[in-house]
DOGU-772680 format. One line per 3 residues: for each residue x, y, z of C-alpha. Coordinates in Angstrom, 1 decimal, always signed. Each point is the difference from the previous one (the first is absolute). Last residue first. Layout:
<rs>
X:Y:Z ~ ...
</rs>
This chain:
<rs>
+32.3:-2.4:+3.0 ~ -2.6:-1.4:+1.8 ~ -1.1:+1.1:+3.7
+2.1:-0.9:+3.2 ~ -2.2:-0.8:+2.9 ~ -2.0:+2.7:+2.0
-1.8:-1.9:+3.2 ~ -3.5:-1.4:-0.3 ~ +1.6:-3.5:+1.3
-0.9:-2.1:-3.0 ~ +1.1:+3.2:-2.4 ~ -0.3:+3.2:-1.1
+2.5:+1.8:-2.0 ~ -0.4:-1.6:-3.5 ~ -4.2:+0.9:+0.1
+0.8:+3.8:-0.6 ~ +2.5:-0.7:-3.0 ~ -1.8:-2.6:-1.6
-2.8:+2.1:+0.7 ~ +1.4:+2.7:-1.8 ~ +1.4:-2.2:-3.0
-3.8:-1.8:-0.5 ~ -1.3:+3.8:-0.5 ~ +2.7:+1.1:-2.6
-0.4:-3.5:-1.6 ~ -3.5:+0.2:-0.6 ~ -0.9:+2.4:-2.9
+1.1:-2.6:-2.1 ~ -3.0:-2.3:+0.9 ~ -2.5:+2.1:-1.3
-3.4:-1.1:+1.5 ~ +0.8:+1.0:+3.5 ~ +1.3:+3.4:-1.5
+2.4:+2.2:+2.2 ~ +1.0:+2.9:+1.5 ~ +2.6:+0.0:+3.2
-1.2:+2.4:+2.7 ~ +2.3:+2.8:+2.4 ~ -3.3:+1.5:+0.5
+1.1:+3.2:-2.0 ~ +2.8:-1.2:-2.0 ~ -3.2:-2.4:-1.5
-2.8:+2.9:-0.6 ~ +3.9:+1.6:-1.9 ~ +0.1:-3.1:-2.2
-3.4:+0.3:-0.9 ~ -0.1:+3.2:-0.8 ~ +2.4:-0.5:-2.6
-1.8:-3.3:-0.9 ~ -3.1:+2.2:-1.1 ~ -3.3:-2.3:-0.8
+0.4:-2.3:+3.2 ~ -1.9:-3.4:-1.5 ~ +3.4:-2.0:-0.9
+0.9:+1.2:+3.9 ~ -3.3:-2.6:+0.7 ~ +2.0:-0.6:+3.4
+2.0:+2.5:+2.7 ~ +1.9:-1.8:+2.6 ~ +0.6:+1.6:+2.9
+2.2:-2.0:+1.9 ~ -0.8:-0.1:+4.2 ~ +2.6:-1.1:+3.8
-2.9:+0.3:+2.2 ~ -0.3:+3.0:+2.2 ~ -3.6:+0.4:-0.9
-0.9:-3.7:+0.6 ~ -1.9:+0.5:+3.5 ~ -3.1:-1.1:-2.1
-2.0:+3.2:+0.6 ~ +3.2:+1.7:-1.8 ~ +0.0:-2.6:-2.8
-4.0:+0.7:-0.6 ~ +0.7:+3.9:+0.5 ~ +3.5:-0.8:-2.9
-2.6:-1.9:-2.7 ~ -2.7:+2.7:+0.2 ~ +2.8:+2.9:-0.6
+1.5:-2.2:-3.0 ~ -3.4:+0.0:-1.2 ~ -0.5:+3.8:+0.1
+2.9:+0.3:-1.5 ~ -1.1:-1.6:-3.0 ~ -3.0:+1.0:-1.0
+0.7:+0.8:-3.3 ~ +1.0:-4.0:-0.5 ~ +2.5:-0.4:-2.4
+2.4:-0.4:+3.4 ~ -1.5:-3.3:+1.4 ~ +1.8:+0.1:+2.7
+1.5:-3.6:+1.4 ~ +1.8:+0.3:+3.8 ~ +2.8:-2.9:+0.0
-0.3:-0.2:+4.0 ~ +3.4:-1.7:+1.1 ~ +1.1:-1.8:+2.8
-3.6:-1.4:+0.3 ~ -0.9:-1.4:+3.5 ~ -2.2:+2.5:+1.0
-2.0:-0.6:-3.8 ~ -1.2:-2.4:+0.9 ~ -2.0:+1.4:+2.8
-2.1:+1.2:-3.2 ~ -1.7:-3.8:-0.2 ~ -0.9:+0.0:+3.6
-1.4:+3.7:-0.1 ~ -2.2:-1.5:-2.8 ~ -3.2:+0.4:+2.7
+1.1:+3.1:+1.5 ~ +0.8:+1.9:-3.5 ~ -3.3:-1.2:-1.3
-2.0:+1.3:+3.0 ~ +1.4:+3.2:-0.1 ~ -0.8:+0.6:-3.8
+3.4:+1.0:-1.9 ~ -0.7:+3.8:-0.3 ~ +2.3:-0.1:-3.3
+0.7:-3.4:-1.2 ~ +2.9:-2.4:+0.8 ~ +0.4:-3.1:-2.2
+0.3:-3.8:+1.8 ~ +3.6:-1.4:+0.0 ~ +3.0:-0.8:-2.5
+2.8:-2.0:+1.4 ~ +3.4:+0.0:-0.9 ~ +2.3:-2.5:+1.9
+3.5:+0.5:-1.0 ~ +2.5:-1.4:-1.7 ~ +3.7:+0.1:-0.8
+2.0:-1.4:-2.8 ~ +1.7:+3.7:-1.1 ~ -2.7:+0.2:-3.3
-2.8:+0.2:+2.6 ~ -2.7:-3.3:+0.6 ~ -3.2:+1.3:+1.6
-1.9:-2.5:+1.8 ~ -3.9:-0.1:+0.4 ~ -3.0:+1.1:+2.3
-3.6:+0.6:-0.4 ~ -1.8:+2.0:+1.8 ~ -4.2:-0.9:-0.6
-1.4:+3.2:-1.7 ~ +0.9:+1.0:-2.8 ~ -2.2:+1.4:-2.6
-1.0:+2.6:+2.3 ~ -0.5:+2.8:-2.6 ~ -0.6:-1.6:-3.5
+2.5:-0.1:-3.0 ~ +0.7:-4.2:+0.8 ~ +2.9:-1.8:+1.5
+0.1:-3.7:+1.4 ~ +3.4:-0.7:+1.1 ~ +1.8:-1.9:-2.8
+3.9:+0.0:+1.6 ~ +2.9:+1.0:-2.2 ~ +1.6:+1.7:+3.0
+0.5:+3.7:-1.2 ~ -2.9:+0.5:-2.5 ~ -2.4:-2.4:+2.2
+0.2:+2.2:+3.3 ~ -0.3:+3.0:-2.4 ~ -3.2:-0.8:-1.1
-0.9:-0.9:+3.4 ~ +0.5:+3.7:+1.1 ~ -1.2:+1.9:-3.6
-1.5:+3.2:+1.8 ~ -3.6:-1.7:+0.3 ~ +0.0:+0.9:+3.7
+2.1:+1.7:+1.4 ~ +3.5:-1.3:+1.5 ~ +2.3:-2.4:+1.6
+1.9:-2.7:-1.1 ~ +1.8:-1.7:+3.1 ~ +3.6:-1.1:-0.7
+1.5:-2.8:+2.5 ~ +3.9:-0.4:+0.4 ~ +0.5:-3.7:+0.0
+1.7:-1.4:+3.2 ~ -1.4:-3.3:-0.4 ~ -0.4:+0.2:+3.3
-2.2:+3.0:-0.1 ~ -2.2:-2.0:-2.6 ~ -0.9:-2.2:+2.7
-0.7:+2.7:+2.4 ~ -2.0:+1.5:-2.3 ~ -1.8:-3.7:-0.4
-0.9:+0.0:+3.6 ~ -1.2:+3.4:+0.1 ~ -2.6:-0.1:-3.1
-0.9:-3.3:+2.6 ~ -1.1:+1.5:+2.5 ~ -1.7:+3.2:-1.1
-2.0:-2.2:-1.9 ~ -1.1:-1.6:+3.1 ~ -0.6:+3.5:+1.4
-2.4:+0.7:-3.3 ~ -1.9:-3.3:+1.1 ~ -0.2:+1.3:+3.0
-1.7:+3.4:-1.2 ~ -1.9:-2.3:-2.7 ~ -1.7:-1.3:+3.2
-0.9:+3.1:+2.3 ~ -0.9:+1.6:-3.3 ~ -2.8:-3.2:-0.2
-1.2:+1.0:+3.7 ~ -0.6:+3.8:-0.9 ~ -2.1:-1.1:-3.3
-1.6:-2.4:+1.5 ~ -1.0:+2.3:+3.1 ~ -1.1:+2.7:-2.2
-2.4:-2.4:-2.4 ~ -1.3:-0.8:+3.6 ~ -0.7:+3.0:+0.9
-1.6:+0.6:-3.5 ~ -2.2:-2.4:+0.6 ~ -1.4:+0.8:+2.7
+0.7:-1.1:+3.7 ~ -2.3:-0.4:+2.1 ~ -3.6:+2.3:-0.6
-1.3:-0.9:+3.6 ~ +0.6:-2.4:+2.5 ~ +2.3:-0.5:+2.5
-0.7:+1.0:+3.0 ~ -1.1:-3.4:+1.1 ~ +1.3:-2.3:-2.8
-0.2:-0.2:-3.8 ~ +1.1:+2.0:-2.3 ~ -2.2:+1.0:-3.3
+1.8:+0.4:-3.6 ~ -0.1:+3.0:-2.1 ~ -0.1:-0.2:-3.6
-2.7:+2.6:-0.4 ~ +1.6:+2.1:+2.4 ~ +0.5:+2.7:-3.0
+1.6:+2.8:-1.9 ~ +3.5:-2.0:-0.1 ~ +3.6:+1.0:-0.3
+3.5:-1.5:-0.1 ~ +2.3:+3.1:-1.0 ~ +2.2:+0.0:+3.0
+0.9:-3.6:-0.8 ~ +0.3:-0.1:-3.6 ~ +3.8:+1.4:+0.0
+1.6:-2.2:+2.6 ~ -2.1:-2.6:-1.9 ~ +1.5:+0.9:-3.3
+3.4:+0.1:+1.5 ~ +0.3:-3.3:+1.3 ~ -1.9:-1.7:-2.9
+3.5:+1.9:-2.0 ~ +2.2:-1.6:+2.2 ~ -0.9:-3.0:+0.1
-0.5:-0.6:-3.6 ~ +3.4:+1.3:-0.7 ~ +1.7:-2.7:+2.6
-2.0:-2.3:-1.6 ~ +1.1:+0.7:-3.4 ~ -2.0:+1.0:-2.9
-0.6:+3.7:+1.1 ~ -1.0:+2.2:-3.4 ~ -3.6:+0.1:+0.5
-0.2:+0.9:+3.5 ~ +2.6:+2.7:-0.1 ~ -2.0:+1.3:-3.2
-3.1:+0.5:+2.3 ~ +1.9:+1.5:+3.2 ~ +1.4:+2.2:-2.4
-3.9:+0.6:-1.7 ~ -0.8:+0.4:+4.0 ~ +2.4:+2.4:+1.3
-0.8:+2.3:-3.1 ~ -3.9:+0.1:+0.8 ~ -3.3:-1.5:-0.6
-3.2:+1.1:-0.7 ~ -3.0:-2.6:-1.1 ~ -2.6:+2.1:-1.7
-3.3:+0.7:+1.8 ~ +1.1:+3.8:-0.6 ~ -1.0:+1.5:+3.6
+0.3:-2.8:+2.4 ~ +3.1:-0.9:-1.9 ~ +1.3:+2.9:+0.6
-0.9:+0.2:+3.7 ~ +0.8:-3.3:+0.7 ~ +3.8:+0.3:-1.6
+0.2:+3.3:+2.2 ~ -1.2:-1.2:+3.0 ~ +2.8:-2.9:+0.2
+2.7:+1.8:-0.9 ~ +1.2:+1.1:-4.1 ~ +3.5:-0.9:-0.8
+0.8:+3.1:-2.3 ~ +0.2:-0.8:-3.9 ~ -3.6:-1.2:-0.1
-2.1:-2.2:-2.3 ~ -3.4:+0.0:-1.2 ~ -1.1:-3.1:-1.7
-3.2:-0.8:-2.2 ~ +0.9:+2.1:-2.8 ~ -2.2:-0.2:-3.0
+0.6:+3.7:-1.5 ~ -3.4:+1.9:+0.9 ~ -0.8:-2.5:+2.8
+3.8:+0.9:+1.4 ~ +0.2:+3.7:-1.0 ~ -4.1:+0.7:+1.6
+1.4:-1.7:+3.4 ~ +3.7:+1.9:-0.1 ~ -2.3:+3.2:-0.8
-2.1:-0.5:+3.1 ~ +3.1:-0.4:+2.3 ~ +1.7:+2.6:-1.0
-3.1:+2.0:+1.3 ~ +0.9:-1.4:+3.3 ~ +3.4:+0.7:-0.2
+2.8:-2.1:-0.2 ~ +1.5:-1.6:+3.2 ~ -3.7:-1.2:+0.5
-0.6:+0.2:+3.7 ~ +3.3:+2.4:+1.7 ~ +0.4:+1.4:-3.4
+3.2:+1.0:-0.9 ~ +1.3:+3.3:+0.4 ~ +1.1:+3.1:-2.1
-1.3:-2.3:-2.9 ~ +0.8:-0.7:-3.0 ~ -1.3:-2.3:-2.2
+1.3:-3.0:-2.5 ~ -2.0:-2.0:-2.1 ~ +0.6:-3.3:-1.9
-2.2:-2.0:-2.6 ~ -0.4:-3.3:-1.6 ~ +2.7:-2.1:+1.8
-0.1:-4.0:-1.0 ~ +0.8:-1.5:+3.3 ~ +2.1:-2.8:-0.4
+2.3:+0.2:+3.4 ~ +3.0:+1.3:-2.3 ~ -2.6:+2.6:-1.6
-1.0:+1.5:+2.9 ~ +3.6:+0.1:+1.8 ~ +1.0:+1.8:-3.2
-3.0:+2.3:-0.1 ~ +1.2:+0.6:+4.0 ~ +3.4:+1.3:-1.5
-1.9:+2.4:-2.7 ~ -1.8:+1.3:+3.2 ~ +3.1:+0.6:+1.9
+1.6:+1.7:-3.1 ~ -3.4:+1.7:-0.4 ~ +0.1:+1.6:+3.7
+0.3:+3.6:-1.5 ~ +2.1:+0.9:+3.0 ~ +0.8:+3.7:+1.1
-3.6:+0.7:+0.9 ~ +0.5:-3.3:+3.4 ~ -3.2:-1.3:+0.1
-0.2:-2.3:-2.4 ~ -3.3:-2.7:-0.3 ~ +0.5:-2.5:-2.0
-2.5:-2.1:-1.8 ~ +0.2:-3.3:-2.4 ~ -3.2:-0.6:-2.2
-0.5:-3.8:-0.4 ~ -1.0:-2.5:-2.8 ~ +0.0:-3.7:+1.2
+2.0:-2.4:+0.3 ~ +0.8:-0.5:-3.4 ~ +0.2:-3.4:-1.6
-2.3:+1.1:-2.5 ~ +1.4:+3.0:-1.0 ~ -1.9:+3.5:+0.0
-1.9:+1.4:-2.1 ~ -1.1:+3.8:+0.5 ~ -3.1:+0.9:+1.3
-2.1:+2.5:-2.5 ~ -2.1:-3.2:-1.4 ~ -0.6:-1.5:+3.3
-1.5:+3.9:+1.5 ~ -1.6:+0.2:-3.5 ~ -1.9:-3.6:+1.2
-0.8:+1.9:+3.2 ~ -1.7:+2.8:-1.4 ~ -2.3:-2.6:-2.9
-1.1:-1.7:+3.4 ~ -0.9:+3.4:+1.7 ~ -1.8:+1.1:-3.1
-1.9:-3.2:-1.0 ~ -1.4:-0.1:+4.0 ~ -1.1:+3.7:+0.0
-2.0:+0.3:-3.1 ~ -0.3:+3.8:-0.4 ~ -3.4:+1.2:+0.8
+0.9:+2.6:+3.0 ~ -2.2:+2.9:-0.9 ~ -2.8:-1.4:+2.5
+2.5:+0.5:+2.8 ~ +1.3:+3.6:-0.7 ~ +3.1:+0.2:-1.9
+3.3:+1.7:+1.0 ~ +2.5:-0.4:-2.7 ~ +2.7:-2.4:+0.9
+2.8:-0.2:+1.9 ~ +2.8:-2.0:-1.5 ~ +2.6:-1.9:+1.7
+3.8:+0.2:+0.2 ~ +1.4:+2.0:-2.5 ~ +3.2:+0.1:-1.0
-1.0:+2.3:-3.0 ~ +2.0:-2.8:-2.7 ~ -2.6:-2.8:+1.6
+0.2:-3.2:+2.1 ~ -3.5:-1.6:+0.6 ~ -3.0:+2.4:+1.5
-1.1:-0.2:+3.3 ~ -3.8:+0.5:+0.6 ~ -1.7:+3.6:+1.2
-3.7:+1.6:+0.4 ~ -2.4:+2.3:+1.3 ~ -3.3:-0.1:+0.5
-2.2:+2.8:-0.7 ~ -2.6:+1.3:+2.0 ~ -2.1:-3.0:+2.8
-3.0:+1.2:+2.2 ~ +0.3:+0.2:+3.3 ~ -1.8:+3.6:+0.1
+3.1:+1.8:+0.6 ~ +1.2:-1.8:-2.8 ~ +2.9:-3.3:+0.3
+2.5:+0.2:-2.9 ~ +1.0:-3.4:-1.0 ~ +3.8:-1.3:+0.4
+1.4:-2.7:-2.2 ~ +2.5:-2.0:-0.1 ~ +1.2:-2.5:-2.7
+1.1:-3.7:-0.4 ~ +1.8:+0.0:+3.2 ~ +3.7:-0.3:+0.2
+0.3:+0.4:+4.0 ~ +3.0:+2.4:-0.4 ~ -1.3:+1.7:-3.3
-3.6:+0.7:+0.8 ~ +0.4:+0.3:+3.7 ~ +2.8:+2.9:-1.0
-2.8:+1.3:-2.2 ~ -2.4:+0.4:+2.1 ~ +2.4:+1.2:+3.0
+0.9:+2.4:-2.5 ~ -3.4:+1.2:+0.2 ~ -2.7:-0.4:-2.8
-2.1:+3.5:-0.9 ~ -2.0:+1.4:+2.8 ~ -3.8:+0.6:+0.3
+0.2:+0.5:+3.7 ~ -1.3:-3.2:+1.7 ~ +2.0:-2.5:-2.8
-1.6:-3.4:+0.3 ~ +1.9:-3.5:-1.1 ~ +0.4:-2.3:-2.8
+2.8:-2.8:+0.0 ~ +0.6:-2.0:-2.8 ~ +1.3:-3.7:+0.6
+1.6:-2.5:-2.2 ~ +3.4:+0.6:+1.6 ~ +1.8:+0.8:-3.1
+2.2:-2.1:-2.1 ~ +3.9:-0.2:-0.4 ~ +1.3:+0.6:+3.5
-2.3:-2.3:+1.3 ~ -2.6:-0.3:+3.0 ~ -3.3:-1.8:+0.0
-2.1:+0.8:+2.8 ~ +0.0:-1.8:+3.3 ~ +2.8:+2.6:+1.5
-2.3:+2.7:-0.6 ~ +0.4:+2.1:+2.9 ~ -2.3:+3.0:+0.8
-0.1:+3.2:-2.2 ~ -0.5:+3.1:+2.5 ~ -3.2:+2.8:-1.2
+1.4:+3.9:+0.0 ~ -1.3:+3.4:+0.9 ~ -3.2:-0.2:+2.0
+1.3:-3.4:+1.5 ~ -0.2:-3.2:-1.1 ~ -2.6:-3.1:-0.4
+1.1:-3.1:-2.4 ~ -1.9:-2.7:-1.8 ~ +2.0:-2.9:-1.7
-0.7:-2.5:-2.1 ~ -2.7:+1.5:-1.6 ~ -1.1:-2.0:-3.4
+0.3:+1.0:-3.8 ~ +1.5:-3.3:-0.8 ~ +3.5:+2.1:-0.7
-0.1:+0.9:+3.7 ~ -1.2:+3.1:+1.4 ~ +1.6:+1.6:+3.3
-2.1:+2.7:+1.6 ~ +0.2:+3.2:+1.7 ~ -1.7:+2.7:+2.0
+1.2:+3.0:+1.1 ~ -1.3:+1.5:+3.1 ~ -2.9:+2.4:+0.9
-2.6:-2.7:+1.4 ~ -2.9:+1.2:-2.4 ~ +2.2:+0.8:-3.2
+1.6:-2.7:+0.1 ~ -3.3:-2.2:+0.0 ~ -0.7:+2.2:-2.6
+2.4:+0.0:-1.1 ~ +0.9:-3.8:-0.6 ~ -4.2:-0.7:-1.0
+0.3:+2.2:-3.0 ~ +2.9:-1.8:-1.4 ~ -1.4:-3.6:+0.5
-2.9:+1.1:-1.3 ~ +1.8:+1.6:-3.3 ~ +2.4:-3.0:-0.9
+3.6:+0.4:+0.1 ~ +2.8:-1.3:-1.8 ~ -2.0:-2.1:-2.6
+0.9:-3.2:-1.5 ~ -0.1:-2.3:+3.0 ~ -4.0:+1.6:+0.7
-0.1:+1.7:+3.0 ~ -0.9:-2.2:+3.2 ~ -1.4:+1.2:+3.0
-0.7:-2.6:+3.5 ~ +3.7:+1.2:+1.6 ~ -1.6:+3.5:-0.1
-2.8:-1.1:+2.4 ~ +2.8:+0.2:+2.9 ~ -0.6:+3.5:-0.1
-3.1:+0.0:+0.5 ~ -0.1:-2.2:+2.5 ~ +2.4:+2.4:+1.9
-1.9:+3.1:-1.0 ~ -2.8:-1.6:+2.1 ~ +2.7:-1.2:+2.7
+0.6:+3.4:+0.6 ~ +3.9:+0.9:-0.6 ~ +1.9:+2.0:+2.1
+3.2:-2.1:-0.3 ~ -0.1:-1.9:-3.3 ~ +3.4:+1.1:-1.1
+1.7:-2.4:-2.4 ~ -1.3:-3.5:-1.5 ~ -3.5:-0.9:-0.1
+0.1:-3.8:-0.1 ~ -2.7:-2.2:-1.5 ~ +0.2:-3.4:+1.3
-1.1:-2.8:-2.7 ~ -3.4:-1.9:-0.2 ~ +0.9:-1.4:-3.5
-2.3:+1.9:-1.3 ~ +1.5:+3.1:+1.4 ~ +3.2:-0.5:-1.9
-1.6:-1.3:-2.7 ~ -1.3:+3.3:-0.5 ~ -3.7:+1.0:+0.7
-1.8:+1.5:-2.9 ~ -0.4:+3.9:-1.6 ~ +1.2:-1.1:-3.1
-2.9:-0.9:-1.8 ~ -0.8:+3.6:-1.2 ~ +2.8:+1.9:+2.0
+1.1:+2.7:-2.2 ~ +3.3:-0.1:-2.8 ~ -1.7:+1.8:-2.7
+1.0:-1.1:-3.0 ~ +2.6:+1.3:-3.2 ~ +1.8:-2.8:+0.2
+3.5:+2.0:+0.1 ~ +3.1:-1.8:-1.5 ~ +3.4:+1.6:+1.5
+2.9:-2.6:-0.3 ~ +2.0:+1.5:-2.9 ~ +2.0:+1.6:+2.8
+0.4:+3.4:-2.1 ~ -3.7:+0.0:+0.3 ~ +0.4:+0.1:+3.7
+1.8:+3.4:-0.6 ~ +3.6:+0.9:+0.8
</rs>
């Protein structure tokens, strides 16, 4: 790909020197420190000052590099024997100036710069190269991770005089799957190409080549997974997560599986990974990354460290769509519960700033900072919602025992989520329970009365869907809600058998029931969507196999078969929990 392919290219044809440029920025008008960043040690405080002096250049905004200011970073290079580099904004000013070693120069942060996944950072970084060496990868991953305008490296002489100057940018989406572009090397007076009308003209191809998304999106995000088992492709978990994505409103733009023997201990993915996520995201619009695996603490900080996207992980869209989908109190609570539980291990800060002074003898210094005290709230507001979830304990167990006097046999729906649970609730009682083609729909129990053909009835509830790898701190904080299901005669356990996946569900739904104590628990399999199953033959031998009735929520005549077994289930329990005569 050429820059002419970019229709962005329009050289001026002049020489970019230093003929009125060679002034004081505003940064050292304005009486401003100048920081040299990196490794100073060994310095004299001659080479110091001069050093420093490189905050007082200024290129003009529409060329890359001038010729002075080219010169003067060898040979300054040159003289100490380390790298060299500076940061150039749009304005044409240094922002940043940075020593290294003989093989490398270290980026610092630039938190106070602008940072989006759609634009660049604004900044260009140019820096010395002792041994006449094309860019490194470390170039180019600075290029991609930090999304800077371009990078370029100069050749430093024997003599300190500057060679060629090589150079790279990004480059939108393209057929090659290319990232960026290096460019021919060209010494400093050959570079005449208008730099600002370039790098503006790049980033409005970057806008073109994004893809639109819809308004009341979320946000465009790439989902990860990292699989190290070689017999698992991990795209049914992925495609799963692209569910979870899409039922918290998070328009997906991209999705990437790789294997690994191990994951890695920093970034899960690997560090070159990492680069291509960044270039993928400004190249495509995303502004999310998110995770299969629950990522700890370091790992979420490194990333984001490394892309300046925000990162999040499959504990946290759950813990998202929990929190949109509780109405009730009891919901609310629960949810808040395990959000904090969640948050608390992962409340950071980089500074004191914040702190407040104690008084007293012996007690002052830094006090407590904020983020102590961020803990503290957090650790004192679980305290609460834990007794609130004890008071909820309470009174679930005063209306059981209510509806144990009314010596009603209680049916617990159980079962993965989005496998048709509520909308067979409302097929076999009439009822209206909110249902909708998204995973965690449901979310508050809700319970109603089953009427069979034989004048009995029973208490069907349906409950909260099961997931596989349920995060710990949900399963603690709706452990209230699931000790329901202790009292249940009968656990009607809904498959959704259309689904390739599953088994695998089924195995997810019996580890929760096990965990739960409920293994033994009297169960019906009940597959659902069996209007979806494309061979019926095989369908009837899938339900000889797990002893399971097959039916259709929506299709109402599919029901009898599966209201007859409970019937028949339901018949020998009763006030007492002893057998009592079923019907006829």
């Amino acid at each position: 790909m050429n820059l002419s392919s970019l229709h962005v290219y329009s050289p001026y044809a002049k020489i970019c020197g230093t003929s009125g440029f060679n002034l004081e920025s505003n940064r050292e008008r304005t009486g401003a420190i100048t920081k040299i960043y990196g490794n100073t040690t060994g310095l004299g405080p001659g080479q110091v000052k001069r050093i420093e002096q490189l905050y007082r250049r200024r290129v003009p905004p529409d060329c890359v590099l001038s010729q002075e200011l080219a010169r003067q970073l060898t040979e300054l290079s040159r003289e100490i024997n380390r790298q060299i580099g500076i940061l150039l904004s749009r304005r044409g000013e240094v922002t940043h100036v940075m020593v290294g070693s003989h093989r490398e120069v270290l980026i610092p942060s630039l938190e106070g710069f602008r940072a989006s996944s759609t634009r660049f950072k604004g900044l260009r970084l140019i820096h010395t190269h002792l041994n006449g060496e094309p860019l490194s990868e470390d170039d180019l991953s600075d290029l991609a991770l930090l999304r800077l305008d371009l990078v370029g490296a100069i050749e430093t002489g024997p003599d300190g005089l500057p060679g060629h100057v090589h150079t790279a940018h990004l480059i939108p989406e393209n057929p090659e799957g290319a990232f960026w572009l290096i460019r021919k090397p060209l010494r400093p007076s050959e570079m005449d190409e208008d730099f600002l009308a370039f790098i503006q003209a790049l980033e409005g191809e970057f806008a073109k080549k994004q893809k639109p998304r819809k308004v009341e999106s979320a946000g465009g995000a790439i989902l990860i997974r990292v699989e190290t088992n070689p017999l698992y492709d991990g795209e049914s978990s992925l495609e799963e997560l692209r569910e979870l994505a899409r039922s918290a409103g998070v328009d997906v733009l991209a999705s990437l599986v790789q294997h690994r023997r191990q994951a890695d201990p920093r970034f899960l993915i690997g560090k070159g990974k990492i680069s291509e996520l960044a270039i993928r995201a400004l190249q495509i619009g995303a502004g999310l990354l998110i995770f299969d695996q629950e990522l700890t603490p370091a790992q979420a900080r490194s990333i984001t460290d490394s892309t300046e996207m925000k990162v999040i992980d499959r504990t946290q869209i759950i813990l998202d769509i929990f929190a949109r989908r509780a109405h009730s109190r009891e919901g609310k609570i629960q949810v808040e519960l395990a959000q904090l539980k969640y948050l608390l291990p992962r409340l950071v800060t980089k500074n004191t700033a914040m702190s407040r002074l104690t008084g007293g003898i012996g007690g002052r210094g830094p006090g407590e900072t904020k983020l102590e005290i961020n803990r503290r709230r957090a650790r004192d507001r679980i305290h609460d919602l834990e007794r609130e979830i004890k008071n909820i304990e309470k009174a679930r167990g005063q209306r059981r025992m209510k509806r144990q006097k009314a010596g009603l046999p209680v049916i617990s729906i159980v079962g993965y989520t989005n496998a048709g649970k509520s909308t067979l609730l409302n097929a076999l009682t009439k009822g209206s329970v909110f249902t909708e083609n998204r995973l965690f729909a449901t979310l508050d129990p809700k319970s109603s009365r089953l009427r069979f053909p034989h004048d009995r009835e029973a208490v069907i509830t349906d409950t909260v869907g099961f997931i596989r790898d349920l995060p710990r701190e949900l399963f603690a904080a709706f452990r209230a809600t699931l000790d329901e299901l202790n009292d249940a005669d009968v656990l009607l356990h809904v498959t959704d058998v259309s689904n390739p996946d599953f088994e695998s569900h089924i195995k997810a739904v019996e580890g929760i029931l096990e965990k739960l104590g409920l293994a033994s628990k009297q169960t019906l399999m009940v597959f659902n969507k069996e209007d979806r199953f494309p061979d019926k033959r095989l369908l009837a031998n899938v339900c000889g196999q797990f002893d399971a009735v097959a039916v259709s929520a929506i299709n109402p005549a599919t029901l009898p078969p599966l209201v007859a077994r409970l019937e028949a289930i339901t018949g020998r329990y009763g006030q007492t929990g002893k057998e009592t005569p079923g019907p006829a």
